[in-house]
C-alpha positions in Angstrom: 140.8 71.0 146.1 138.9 70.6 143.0 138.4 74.0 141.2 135.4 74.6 139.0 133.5 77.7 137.9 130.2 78.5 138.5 129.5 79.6 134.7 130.4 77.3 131.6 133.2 78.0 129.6 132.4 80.0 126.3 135.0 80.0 123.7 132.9 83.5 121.6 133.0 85.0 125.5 136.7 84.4 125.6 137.5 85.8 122.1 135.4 89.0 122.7 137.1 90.2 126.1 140.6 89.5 124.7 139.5 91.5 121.6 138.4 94.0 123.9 141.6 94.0 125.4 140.3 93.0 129.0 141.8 89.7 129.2 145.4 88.8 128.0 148.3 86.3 128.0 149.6 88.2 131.1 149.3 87.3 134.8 149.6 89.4 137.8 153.5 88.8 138.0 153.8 89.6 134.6 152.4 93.2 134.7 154.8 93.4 137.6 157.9 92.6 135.6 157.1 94.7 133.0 157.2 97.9 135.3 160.2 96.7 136.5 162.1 97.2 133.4 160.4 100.3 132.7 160.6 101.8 136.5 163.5 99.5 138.1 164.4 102.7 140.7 161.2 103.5 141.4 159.4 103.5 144.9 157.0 100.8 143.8 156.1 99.7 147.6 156.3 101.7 150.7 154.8 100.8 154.4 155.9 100.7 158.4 159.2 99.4 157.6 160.3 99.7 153.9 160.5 101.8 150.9 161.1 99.3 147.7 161.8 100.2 145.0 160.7 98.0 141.8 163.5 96.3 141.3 163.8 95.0 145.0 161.2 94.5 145.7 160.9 92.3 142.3 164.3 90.6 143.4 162.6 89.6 146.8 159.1 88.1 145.5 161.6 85.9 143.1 163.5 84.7 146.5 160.1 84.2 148.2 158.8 82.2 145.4 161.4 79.8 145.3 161.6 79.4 149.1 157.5 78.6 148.3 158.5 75.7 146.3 161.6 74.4 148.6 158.5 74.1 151.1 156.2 72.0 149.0 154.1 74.8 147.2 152.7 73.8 143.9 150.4 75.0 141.4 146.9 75.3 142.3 147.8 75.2 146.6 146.4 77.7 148.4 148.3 79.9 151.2 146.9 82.2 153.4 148.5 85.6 154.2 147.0 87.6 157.4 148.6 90.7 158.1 148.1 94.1 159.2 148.9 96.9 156.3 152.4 95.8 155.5 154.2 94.9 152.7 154.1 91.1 153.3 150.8 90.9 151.4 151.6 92.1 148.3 155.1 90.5 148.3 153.2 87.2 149.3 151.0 87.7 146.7 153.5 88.6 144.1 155.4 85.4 144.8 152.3 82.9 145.0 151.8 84.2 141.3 155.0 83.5 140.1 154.6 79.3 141.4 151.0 79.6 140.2 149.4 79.4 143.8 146.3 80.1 145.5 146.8 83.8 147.3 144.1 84.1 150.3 144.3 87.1 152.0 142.5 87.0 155.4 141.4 90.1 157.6 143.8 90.9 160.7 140.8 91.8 162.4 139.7 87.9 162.3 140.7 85.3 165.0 140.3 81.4 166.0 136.6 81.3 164.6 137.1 83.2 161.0 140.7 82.1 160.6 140.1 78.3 161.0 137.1 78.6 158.8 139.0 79.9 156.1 141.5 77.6 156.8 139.7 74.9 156.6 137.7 75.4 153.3 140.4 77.1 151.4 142.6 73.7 152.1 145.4 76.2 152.5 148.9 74.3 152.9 150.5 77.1 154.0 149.7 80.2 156.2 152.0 83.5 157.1 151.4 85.4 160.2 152.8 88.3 162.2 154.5 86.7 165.4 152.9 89.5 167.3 150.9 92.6 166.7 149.1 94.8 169.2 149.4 92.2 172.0 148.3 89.3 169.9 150.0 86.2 169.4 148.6 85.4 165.7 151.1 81.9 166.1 149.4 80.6 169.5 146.1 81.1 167.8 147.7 79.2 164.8 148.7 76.3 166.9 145.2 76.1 168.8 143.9 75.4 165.4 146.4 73.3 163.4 144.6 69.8 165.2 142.0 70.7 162.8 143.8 71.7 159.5 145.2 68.5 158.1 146.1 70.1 154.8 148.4 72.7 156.5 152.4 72.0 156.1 153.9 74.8 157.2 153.7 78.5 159.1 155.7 81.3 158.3 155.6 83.8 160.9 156.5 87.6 160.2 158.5 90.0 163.0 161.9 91.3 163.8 162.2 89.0 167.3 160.6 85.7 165.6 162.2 82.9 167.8 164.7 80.4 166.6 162.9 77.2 165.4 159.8 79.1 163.6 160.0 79.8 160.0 160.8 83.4 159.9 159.5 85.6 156.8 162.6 87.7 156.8 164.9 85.1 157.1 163.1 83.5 154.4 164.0 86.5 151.9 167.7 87.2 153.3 168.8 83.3 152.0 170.2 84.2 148.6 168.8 80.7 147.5 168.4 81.9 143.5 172.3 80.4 143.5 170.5 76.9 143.5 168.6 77.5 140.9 168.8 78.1 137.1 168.6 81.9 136.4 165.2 81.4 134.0 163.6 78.6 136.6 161.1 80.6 137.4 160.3 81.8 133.6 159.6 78.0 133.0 156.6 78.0 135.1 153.7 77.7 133.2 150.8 80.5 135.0 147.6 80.7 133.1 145.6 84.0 134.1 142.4 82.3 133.7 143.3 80.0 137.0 141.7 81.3 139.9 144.9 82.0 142.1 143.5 85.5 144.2 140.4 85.7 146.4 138.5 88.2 147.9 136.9 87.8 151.7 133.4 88.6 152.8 131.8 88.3 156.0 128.9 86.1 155.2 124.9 85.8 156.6 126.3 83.3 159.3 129.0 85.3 160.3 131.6 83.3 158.8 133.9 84.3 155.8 133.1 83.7 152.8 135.7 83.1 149.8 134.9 84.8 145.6 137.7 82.9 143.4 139.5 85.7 140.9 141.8 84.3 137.9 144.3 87.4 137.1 141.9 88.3 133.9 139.3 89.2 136.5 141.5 91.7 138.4 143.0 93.1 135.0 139.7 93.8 134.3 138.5 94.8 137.6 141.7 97.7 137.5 140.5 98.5 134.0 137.8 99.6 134.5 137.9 101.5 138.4 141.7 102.9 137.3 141.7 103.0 133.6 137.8 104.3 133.3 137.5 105.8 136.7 140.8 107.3 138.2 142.4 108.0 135.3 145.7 107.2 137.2 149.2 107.2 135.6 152.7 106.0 136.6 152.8 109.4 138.4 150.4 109.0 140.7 150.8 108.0 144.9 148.0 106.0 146.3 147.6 106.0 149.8 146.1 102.3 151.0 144.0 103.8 154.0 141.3 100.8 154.0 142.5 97.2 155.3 144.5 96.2 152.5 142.9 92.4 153.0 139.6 93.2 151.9 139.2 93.3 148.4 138.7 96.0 146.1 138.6 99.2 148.1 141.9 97.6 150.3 143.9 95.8 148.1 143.4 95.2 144.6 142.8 99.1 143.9 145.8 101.1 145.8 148.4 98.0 146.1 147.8 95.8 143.3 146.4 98.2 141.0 148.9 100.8 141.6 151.6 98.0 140.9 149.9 97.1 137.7 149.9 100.7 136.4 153.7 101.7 137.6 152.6 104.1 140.5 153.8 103.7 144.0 151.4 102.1 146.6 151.9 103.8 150.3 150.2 101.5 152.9 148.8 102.9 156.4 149.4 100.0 158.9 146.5 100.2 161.0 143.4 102.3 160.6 142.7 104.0 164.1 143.5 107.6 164.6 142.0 109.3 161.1 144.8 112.0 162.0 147.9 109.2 160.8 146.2 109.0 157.6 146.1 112.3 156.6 149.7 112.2 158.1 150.9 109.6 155.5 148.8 111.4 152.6 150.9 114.5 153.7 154.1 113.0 154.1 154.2 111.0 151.1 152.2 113.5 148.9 149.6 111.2 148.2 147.8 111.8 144.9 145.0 109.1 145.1 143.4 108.2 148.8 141.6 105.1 148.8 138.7 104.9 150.8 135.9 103.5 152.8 133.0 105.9 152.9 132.9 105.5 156.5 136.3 106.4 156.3 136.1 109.5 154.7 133.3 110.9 157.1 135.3 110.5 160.1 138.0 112.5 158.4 135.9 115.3 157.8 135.3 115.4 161.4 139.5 117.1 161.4 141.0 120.0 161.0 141.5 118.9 156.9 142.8 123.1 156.1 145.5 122.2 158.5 147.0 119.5 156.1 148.7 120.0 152.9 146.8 117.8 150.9 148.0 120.1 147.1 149.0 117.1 145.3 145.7 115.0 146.2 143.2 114.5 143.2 140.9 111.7 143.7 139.8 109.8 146.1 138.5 106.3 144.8 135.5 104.7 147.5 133.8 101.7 147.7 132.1 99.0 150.3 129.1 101.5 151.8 126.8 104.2 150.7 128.2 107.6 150.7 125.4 110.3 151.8 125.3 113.1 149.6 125.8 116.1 150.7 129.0 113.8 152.7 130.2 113.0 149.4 130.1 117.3 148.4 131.2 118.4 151.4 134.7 116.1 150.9 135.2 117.3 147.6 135.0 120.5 149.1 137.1 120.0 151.5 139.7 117.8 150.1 140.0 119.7 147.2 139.6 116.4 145.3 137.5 114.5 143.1 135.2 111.2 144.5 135.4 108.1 142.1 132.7 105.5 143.3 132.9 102.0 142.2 130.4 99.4 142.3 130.4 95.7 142.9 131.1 92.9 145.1 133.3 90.3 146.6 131.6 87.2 144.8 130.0 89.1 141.8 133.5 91.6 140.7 132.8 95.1 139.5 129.5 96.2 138.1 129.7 99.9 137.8 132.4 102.6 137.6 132.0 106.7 138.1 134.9 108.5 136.7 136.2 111.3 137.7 135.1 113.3 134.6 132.0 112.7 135.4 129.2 115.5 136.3 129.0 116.4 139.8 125.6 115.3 140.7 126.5 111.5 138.9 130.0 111.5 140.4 128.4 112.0 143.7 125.0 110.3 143.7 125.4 107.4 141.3 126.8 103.6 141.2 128.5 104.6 137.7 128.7 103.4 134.2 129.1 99.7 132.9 131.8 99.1 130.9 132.6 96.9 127.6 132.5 93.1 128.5 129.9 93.6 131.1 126.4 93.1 130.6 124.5 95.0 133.3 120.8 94.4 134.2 117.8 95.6 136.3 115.4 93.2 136.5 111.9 92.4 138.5 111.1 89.4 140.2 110.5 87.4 137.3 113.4 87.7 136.5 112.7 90.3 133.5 114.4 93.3 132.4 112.5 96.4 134.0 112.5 99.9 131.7 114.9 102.4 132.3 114.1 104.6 135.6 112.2 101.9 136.7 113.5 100.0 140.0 114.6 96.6 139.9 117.0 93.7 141.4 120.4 94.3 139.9 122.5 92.2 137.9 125.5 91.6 135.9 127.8 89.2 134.3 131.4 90.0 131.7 134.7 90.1 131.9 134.7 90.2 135.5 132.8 87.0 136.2 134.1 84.7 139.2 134.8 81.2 139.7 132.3 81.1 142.7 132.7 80.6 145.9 135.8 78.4 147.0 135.3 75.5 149.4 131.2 76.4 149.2 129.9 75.8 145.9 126.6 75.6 147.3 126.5 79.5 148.5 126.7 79.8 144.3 123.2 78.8 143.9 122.0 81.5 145.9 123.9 84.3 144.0 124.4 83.1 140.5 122.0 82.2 138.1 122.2 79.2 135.0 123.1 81.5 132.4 126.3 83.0 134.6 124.3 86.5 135.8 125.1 87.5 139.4 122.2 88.9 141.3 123.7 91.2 143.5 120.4 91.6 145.9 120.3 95.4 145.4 117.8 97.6 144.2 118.3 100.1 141.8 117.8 101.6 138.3 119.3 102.6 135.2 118.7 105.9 133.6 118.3 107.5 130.2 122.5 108.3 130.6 122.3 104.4 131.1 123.7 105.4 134.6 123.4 103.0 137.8 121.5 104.4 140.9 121.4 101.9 143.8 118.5 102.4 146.5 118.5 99.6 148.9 118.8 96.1 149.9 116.1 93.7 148.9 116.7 91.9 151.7 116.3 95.1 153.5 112.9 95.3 152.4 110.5 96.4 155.8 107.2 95.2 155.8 105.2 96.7 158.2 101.5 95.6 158.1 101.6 94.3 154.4 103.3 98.0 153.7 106.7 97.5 151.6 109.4 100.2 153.4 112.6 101.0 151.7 115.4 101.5 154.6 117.4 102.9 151.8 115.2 105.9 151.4 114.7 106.5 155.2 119.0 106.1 155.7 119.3 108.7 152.9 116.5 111.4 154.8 118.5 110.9 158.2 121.6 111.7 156.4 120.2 115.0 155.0 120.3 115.6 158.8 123.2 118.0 160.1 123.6 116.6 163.4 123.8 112.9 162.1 127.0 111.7 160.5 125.7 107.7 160.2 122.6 106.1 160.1 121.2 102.5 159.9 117.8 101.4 159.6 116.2 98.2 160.0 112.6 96.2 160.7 112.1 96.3 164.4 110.0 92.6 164.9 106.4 94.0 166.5 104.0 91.8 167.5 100.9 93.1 165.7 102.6 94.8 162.6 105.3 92.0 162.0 107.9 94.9 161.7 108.1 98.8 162.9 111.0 101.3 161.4 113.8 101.3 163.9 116.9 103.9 163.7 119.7 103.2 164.4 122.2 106.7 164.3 126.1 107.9 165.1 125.6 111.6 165.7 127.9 114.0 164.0 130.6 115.0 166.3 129.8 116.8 169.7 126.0 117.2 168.6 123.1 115.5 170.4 119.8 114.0 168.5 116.7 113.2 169.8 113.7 111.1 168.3 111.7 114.5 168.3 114.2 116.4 166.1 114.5 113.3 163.8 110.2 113.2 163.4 110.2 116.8 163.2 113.0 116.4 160.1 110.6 113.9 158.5 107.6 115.9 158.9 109.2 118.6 157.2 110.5 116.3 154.2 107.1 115.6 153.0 107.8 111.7 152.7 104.7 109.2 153.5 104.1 109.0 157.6 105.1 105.2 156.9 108.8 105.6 156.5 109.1 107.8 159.7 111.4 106.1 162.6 109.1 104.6 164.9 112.4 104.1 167.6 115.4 105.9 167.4 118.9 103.9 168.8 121.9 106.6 169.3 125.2 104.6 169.4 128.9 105.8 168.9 129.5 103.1 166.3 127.5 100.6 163.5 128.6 97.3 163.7 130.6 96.6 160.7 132.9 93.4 159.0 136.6 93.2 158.7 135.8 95.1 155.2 133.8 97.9 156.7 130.1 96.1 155.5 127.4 97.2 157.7 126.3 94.0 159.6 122.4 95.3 160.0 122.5 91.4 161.5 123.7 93.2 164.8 121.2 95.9 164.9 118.8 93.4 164.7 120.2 91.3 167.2 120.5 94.9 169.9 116.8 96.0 169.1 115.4 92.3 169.7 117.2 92.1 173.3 116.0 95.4 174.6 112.6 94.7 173.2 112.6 91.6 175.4 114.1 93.1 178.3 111.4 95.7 177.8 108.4 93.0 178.0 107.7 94.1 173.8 108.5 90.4 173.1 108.5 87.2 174.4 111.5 85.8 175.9 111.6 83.2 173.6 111.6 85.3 170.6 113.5 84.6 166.7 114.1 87.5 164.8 113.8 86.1 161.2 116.1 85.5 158.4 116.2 87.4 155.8 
C-alpha cells in the first residue's frame, strides 16, 4: 500500500521537534532495549498468563520477529493483532517494530463486519487471533472472510489447545530459530521512526473502523507529553491497563507502551466486566497508575472502594469521554488519587495534557495545557482565531501530527486542513492560564426552531444530578421545530428518575427554558464503540423508532446526518 502523509514534509518542522527533544533517532524497539539493559530482571509485562520480565520478554519479541520474516513479513506490511488484554499485543507489536512492519491493533469486541473492513483497507498480510475466547471462534470468522482478503498470507492463531496444522503463537516463540541466524541480524534492519508502522482504531460515522497512521516519533511524543508532562511517572510506578488495551491512547499506548517506554511494569486486566476484578488486580499488584475510561471510573465508584487497599495508587490518567465534575471530585476522594485528563484523538494525536500538579478545579474541569511542538487553536467558522474565553472549533497541529487515515485518504479532507491543522469538531475555549475547556460537539449542535442548543451544557446540568450517574443528549427530529431536546440517562445505582424531577432540577438551575429536556429516555446503558466513544448515532436511531411507532413521525422518516 502506498503510504503518504496528509501534511508536506518541512525540513524547519523537523529540526525544531528534534531540538525540542520530541522526536529522535529511536524507534519503539529501541526505547525497549534500552530498559532492557538498565532493568533486565524487572517485571516489564504482566497479564492472565505471564509475568516477564524485560529481558524475556525482549528475548521473545526477537524470536517473534524473525519467525515474522521466515513468513514473508517485510518493511512497510501491515499485520493485524486482535486480542483480548493479553500480552500478545504488545509482544506483537514489539516484534513488528523490530522488521519495520505495520502494527494494527483491532478491538476484540469487533467481528466479520469491522474485522474484514480493517482487513481489507489496511492490506494486512498477516493477522493473529485467539483460537477461542468466551465461546468465539475468532479463526472460523477468519476463514469466512479470507475469500475476500487477497493480500492475507498467513494466520497465527493464539491458545494453549490450538490444533495441529494452524500456526500456533506459542509454538511460534518456543522454536529457538535465533540459531539460524547471525546474532546482530536483526540490528541490521534499518527502522526509521518517521514510518508510520502503529495505528490507532476509531469507530467511524458509518459505523465502520477507521485507521489514524502513527510513525514511532508521534507516540514518543504522545508519552511525552500525557506521562512526562502529566503523570509524572518513573521506573517505579505499576500501571494497571483497565481500558481495552486495542484502543489507542487511553488502552494501549499509555499503560502498555508507555509504561514500557519509561521502564515501569504494565499489568493488563483481560476483560473489562465485573468493575470488582479491577480493583482486584490494582490491589493485588499494587498498582500505582490506573488507566481509565471515564465511564470506567464511575461504575467503580458505584463499589465498596474503602474495602480495597488501593495505598500505593497515585494517579489515575483518563481519556475518551467527558468526566462530570463533581464524578471526577468524588474519585479523587475516594481513591485517594490524583485525575490526569488528556486530550486528543485517534486521527488528530494529543492536543492537551492536565498534570497532576495541576489545581484542583483545572485538573478536574479542563482539557489541559498544550505542550512545546504543538500549536493549539480555537477558531470560528471562518476559520479565524477567536480571543481567549471566547468559544470556538478547536484545533491543532505539532509534533504529534498523523499520516492520515490508512487505506481512506479521502476521510483526510474532512478532518485536516492544507496547512496540516486538525479540526477536531469540538467546541471549546482557551483561557487567560492558556488552559483548554471543551464544551460540546459541533456536530452536536441542536437547533430547535432556528435556536442553537448546546447538548454539552444540558449533559453537564443532568450530571450535577445525584440520582443520575450518565447522561446523553441529542436533537429529537420534530416535525414543526426540526429538532426538540431529548435525554437520554443511566441512573445512579438503585435510584429512580423521572422527567418531573429532571425539569424541576432545571428550573431550579436558572438555565434558559430552551435547554430543558423535552423527553427524558432511562436506559441501563449508552451505546458506546469498541473504545468506549459514545455513539449518539444510536440514540438517534432508538428515539426516531419509538417516535414512529408513536405516530410523531412518518413511517418513512430519515433522521439527518450530521
Amino acid at each position: 500500500m502506498k503510504l503518504e502523509r496528509v501534511w508536506k514534509d518541512n525540513n524547519a518542522e523537523e529540526q525544531e521537534y528534534r531540538s525540542l527533544g520530541v522526536w529522535t533517532d529511536l524507534c519503539v524497539h529501541d526505547f525497549f532495549d534500552r530498559n532492557v539493559e538498565k532493568y533486565p530482571d524487572k517485571e516489564a509485562i504482566v497479564d492472565r498468563k505471564w509475568r516477564l520480565t524485560y529481558r524475556q520478554a525482549q528475548k521473545i519479541t526477537k524470536r517473534l520477529a524473525l519467525q515474522f520474516i521466515e513468513l514473508g513479513v517485510k518493511a512497510k506490511d501491515a499485520v493485524a493483532v486482535q486480542t483480548p488484554g493479553w500480552a500478545e499485543m504488545p509482544l506483537t507489536h514489539i516484534a513488528l517494530n523490530r522488521v519495520g512492519a505495520n502494527f494494527v491493533p483491532m478491538s476484540n469486541a469487533w467481528r466479520e463486519k469491522e474485522i474484514g473492513h480493517l482487513l481489507k483497507i489496511s492490506e494486512a498480510k498477516m493477522v493473529i487471533v485467539p483460537y477461542i475466547f468466551h465461546n468465539f471462534n475468532y479463526m472460523e470468522m477468519i476463514n469466512k472472510l479470507r475469500p475476500e482478503l487477497p493480500a492475507l498470507n498467513h494466520v497465527i492463531v493464539i491458545g494453549d489447545d490450538v490444533p495441529e496444522g494452524l500456526l500456533s503463537f506459542d509454538r511460534l516463540i518456543e522454536e529457538p530459530i535465533e540459531e539460524k541466524y547471525p546474532a546482530d541480524y536483526l540490528d541490521q534492519i534499518e527502522v526509521d521512526p518517521n514510518w508510520p508502522l502503529s495505528v490507532m482504531v476509531s469507530s467511524g460515522t458509518t459505523g465502520l473502523p477507521k485507521i489514524g497512521q502513527w510513525t514511532d516519533n508521534n507516540l514518543t511524543d504522545l508519552q511525552i507529553g500525557i506521562l512526562e508532562g502529566g503523570t509524572k511517572v518513573t521506573p517505579d510506578d505499576i500501571f494497571i491497563a483497565a481500558a481495552p488495551i486495542s484502543t489507542g491512547a487511553t488502552g494501549y499506548v499509555c499503560p502498555v507502551l508507555g509504561a514500557l517506554r519509561a521502564g515501569a511494569t504494565s499489568v493488563i486486566l483481560e476483560r473489562w466486566e465485573d468493575p470488582k476484578k479491577a480493583l482486584d488486580l490494582v490491589v493485588r499488584e499494587k498498582g500505582t497508575v490506573l488507566c481509565l475510561i471515564p465511564t470506567q471510573a464511575i461504575k467503580l465508584l458505584c463499589e465498596d472502594l474503602e474495602s480495597y487497599d488501593l495505598s500505593r495508587l497515585r494517579c489515575i490518567p483518563n481519556a475518551g469521554a467527558a468526566f462530570p465534575y463533581d464524578a471526577a471530585r468524588e474519585a479523587e476522594k475516594r481513591f485517594g488519587a490524583r485525575l490526569q485528563t488528556f486530550y486528543g484523538s485517534t486521527e488528530g494525536g494529543l492536543a492537551a495534557v492536565c498534570s497532576v500538579d495541576d489545581p484542583e478545579d483545572e485538573r478536574l474541569a479542563a482539557a489541559g495545557k498544550s505542550f512545546p511542538g504543538l500549536d493549539l487553536r480555537v477558531v470560528d467558522d471562518d476559520n479565524q482565531e477567536v480571543p481567549r474565553g471566547q468559544n470556538g472549533e478547536v484545533k491543532w497541529r505539532g509534533a504529534i501530527k498523523t499520516w492520515g487515515h490508512l487505506g481512506q485518504p479521502e476521510l483526510d479532507k474532512d478532518v485536516f486542513d492544507s496547512e496540516g491543522y486538525y479540526h477536531s469538531g469540538d467546541i471549546g475555549y482557551i483561557n487567560a492560564r492558556g488552559v483548554l475547556f471543551i464544551v460540546g460537539r459541533k456536530k452536536d449542535m441542536i437547533i430547535r426552531g432556528g435556536q442553537n442548543i448546546n447538548p454539552g451544557l444540558i449533559e453537564g446540568i443532568l450530571l450535577e444530578h445525584p440520582k443520575v450517574a450518565e447522561a446523553a443528549v441529542i436533537g429529537m427530529p420534530d416535525l414543526v421545530f426540526g429538532e426538540r431536546v431529548c435525554a437520554f440517562v443511566v441512573p445512579a445505582s438503585g435510584e429512580t428518575f423521572t422527567f418531573e424531577e429532571m425539569s424541576s432540577f432545571f428550573g431550579q438551575h436558572g438555565t434558559a427554558k430552551y435547554n430543558f429536556p423535552e423527553r427524558l429516555e432511562i436506559v441501563s446503558e449508552l451505546p458506546r464503540s469498541a473504545g468506549a466513544k459514545l455513539i449518539k448515532k444510536d440514540l438517534v436511531d432508538m428515539i426516531v423508532q419509538k417516535l414512529k411507532q408513536e405516530g410523531k413521525l412518518p413511517p418513512d422518516f430519515v433522521p439527518r446526518i450530521k
